[in-house]
Backbone bond lengths (Angstrom), bond angles and torsions (degrees), N, CA, C in turn:
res aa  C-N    CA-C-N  psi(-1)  N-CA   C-N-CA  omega(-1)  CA-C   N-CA-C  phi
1 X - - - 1.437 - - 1.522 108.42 -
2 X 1.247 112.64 149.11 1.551 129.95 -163.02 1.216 89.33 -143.58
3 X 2.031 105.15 151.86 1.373 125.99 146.57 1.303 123.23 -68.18
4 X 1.958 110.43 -23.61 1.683 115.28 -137.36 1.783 64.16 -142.41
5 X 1.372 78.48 112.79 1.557 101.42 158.98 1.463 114.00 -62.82
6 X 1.597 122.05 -30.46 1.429 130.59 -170.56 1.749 104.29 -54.86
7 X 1.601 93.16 -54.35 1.340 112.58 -171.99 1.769 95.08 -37.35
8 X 1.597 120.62 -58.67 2.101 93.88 -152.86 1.404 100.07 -53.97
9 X 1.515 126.02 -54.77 1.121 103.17 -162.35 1.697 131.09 -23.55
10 X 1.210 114.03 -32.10 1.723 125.54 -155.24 1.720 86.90 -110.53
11 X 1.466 129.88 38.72 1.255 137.09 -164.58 2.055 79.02 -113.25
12 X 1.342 109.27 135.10 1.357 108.13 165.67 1.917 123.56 -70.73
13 X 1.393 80.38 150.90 2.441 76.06 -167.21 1.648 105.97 -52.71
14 X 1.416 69.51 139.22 1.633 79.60 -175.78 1.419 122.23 117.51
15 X 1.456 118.25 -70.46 1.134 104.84 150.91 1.547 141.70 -40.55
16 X 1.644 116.24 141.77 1.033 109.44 161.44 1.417 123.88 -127.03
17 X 1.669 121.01 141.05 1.518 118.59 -149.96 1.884 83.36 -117.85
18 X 1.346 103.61 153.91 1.375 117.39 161.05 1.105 110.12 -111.09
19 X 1.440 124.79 168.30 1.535 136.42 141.74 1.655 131.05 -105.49
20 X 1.832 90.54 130.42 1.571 97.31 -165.88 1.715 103.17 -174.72
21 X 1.314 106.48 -176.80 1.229 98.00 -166.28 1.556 109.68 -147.77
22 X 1.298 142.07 135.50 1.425 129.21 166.36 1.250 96.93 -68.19
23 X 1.239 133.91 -63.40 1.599 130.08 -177.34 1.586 107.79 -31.37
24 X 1.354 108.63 -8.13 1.928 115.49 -168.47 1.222 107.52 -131.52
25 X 1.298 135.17 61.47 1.472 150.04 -171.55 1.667 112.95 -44.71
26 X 1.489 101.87 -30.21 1.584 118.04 176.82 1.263 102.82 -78.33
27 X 1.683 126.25 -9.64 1.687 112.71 -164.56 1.534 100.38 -91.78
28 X 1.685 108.52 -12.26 1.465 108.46 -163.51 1.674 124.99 -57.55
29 X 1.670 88.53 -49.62 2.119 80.73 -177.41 1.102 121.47 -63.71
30 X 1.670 131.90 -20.15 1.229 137.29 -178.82 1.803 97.46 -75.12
31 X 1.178 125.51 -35.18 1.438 119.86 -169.95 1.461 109.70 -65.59
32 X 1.765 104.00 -42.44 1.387 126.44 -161.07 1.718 100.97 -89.97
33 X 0.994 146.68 41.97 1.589 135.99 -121.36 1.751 64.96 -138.86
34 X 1.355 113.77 165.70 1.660 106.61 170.16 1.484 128.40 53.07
35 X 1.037 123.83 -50.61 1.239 127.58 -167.32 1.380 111.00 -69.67
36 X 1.859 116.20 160.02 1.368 110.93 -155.55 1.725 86.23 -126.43
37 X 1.185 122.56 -33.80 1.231 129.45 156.10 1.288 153.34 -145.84
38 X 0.952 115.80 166.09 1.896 117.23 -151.55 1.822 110.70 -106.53
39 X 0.972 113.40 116.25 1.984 114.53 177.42 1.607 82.22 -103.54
40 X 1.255 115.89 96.16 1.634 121.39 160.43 1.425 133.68 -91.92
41 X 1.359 114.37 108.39 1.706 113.33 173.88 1.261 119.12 -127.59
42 X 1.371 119.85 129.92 1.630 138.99 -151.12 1.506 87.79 -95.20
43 X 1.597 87.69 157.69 2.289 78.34 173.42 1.154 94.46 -109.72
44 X 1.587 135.07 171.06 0.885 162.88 -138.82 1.705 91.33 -102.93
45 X 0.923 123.63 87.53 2.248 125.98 -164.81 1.844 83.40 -147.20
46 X 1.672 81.56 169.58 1.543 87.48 176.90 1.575 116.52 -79.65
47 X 1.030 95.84 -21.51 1.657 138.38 173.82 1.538 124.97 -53.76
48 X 1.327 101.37 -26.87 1.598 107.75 -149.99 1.240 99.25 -86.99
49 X 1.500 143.92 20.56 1.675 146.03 134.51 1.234 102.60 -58.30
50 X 1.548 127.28 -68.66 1.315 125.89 -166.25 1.172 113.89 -69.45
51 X 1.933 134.86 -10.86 1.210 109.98 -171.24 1.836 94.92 -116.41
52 X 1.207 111.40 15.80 1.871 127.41 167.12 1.422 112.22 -98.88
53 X 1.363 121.87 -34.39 1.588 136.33 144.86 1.469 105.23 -42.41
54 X 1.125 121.06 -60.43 2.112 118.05 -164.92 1.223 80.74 -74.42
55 X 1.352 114.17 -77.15 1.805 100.45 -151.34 1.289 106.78 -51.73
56 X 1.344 149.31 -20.52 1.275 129.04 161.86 1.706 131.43 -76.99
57 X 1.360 100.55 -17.32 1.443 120.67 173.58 1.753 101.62 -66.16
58 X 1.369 94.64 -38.13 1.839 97.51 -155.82 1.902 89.26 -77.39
59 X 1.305 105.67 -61.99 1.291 112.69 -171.34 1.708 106.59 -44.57
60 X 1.071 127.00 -54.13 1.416 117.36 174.51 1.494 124.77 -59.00
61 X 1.492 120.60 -31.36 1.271 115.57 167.73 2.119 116.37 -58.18
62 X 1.416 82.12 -34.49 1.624 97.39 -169.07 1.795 102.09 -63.54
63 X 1.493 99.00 -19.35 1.676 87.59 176.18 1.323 107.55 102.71
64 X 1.632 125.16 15.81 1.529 157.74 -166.90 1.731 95.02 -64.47
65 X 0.946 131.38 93.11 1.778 123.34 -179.73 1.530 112.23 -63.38
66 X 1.206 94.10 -70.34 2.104 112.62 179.13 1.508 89.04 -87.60
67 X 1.489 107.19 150.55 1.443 131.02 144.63 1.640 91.71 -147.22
68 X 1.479 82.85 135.42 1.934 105.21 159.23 1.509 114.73 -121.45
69 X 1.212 104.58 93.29 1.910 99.00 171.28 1.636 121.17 -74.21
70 X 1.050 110.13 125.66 1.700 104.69 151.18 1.223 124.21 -66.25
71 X 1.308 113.83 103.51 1.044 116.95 153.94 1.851 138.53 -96.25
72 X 1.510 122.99 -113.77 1.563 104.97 158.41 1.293 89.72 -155.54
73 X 1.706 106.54 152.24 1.417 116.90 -178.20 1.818 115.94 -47.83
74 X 1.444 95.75 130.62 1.557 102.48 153.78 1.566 95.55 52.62
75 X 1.616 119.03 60.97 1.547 121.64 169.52 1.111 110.69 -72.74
76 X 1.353 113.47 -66.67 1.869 102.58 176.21 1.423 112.16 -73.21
77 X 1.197 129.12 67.84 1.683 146.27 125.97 1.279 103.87 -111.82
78 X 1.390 132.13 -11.15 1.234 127.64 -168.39 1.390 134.11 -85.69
79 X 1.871 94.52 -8.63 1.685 107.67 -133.24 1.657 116.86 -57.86
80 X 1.532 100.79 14.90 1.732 88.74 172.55 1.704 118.52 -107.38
81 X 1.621 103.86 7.14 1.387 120.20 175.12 1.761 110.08 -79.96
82 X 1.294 146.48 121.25 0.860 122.19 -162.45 1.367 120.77 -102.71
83 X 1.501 122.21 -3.95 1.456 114.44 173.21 1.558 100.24 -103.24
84 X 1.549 122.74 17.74 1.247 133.24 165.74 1.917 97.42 -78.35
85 X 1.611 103.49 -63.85 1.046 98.21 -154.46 1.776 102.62 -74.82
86 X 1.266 119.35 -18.08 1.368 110.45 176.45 1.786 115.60 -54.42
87 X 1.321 107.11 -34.58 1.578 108.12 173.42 1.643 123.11 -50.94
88 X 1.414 124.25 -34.74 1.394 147.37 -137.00 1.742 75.74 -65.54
89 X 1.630 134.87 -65.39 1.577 140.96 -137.30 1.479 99.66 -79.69
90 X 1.321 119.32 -19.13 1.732 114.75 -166.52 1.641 81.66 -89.17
């Protein structure tokens, strides 16, 4: 998934890239549309609970089987790190 539609083109063969946005919670089911599974990584925002929340909200409506998020080792041991503990709800 891409912001810049420009970007798939320059995507190597084979791949296929969409356009969409976590910042765009509405872009998700169309991104997630087909797909059987999800490699999910949130960016580092103050935000990035609520937009690891949608994309998993969206992806499961879409019929998403597997999701694997990255997250970071051993978060809840962490809980005074804070983009540790923002991961814990997705």
């Amino acid at each position: 998934m891409t912001r810049s539609a420009g970007r798939i083109a320059s995507l190597p063969q084979g791949v296929e890239g969409v356009t969409g946005s976590m910042l765009e919670p509405e872009s998700l089911p169309a991104v997630f549309a087909g797909a059987g599974e999800l490699f999910l990584i949130t960016p580092l925002a103050r935000d990035e609970t609520a937009q690891g929340i949608d994309a998993v909200d969206a992806a499961i409506a879409a019929g998403i089987r597997r999701i694997v998020y990255l997250s970071v080792h051993q978060a809840d041991k962490a809980l005074s790190i804070p983009h540790f503990v923002s991961k814990l709800p997705v």
